[in-house]
C-alpha positions as CSV (number, residue, x, y, z in Angstrom):
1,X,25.0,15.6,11.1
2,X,21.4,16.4,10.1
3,X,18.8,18.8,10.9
4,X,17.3,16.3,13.2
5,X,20.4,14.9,14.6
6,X,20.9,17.9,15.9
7,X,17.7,18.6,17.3
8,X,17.9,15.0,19.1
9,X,21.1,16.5,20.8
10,X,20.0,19.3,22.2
11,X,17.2,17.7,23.4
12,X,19.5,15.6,25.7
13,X,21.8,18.8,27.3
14,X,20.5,18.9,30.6
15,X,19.7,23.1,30.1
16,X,19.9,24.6,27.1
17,X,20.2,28.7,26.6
18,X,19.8,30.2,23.1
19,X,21.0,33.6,23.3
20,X,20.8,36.2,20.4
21,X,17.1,35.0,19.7
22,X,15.6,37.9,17.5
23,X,19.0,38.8,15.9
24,X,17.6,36.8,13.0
25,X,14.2,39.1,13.3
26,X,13.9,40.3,9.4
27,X,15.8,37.2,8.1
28,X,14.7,33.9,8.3
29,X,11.2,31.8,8.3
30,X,13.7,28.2,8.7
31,X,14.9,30.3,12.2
32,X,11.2,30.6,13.6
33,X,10.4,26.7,12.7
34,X,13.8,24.9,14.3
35,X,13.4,27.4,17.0
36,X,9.3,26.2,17.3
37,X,11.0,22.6,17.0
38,X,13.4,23.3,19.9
39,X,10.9,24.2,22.4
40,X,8.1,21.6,21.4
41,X,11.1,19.0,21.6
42,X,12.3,20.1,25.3
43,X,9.3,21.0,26.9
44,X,7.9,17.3,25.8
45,X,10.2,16.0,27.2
46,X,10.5,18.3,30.5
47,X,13.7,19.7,29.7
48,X,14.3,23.2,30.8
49,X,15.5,26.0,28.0
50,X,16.7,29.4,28.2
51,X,16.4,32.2,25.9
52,X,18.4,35.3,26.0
53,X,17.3,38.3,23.5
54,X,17.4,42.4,23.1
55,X,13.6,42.0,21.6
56,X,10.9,43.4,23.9
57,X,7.9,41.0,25.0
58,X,6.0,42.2,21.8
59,X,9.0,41.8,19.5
60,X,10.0,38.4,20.6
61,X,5.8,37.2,20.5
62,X,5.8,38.7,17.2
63,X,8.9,36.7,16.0
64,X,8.5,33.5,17.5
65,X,4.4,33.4,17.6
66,X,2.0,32.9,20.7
67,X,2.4,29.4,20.4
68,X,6.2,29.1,21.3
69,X,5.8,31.8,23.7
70,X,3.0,30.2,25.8
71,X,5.1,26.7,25.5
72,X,8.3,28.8,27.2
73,X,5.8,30.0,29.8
74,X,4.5,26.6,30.8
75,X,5.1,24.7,34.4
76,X,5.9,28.2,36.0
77,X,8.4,29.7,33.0
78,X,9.4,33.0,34.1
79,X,10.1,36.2,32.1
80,X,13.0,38.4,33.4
81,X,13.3,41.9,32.2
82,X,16.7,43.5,32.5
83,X,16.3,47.1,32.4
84,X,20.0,48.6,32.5
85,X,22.0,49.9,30.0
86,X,24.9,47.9,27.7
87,X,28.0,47.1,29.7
88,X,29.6,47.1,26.2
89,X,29.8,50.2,25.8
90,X,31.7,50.8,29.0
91,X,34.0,48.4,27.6
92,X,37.4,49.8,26.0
């Protein structure tokens, strides 16, 4: 399957959530641009998306740019802050 392929199917889930957006942060310039694809590709087509990350507000605008940000934000997008500690770590 190609780049593209790909990016045509997730297009069609009804929601998509990408979760772990950031972990990338120091790594990858491809990341930033299929990421920038994603959201220009759903939000043309009026297709909701999630995205899950342990960046703050200025980390994640500083990763994925003003541009994706404001895109996520369009037709009421909400940002949720969740405050509380790693359940993880309670985890044994």
């Amino acid at each position: 399957m190609t780049e593209q392929q790909l990016l045509d199917e997730l297009c069609k889930v009804d929601l998509l959530i990408l979760d772990e957006i950031g972990i990338q942060y120091q790594h990858s310039e491809n990341t930033k641009i299929i990421v920038n694809q994603m959201v220009d590709k759903r939000t043309s087509h009026k297709k909701p998306l999630g995205m899950l990350t342990n960046l703050n507000s200025e980390q994640i605008r500083q990763f994925l740019g003003d541009r994706v940000i404001d895109r996520m934000m369009m037709s009421n997008g909400l940002w949720l802050n969740f405050n509380w500690s790693s359940y993880r770590r309670k985890i044994q």
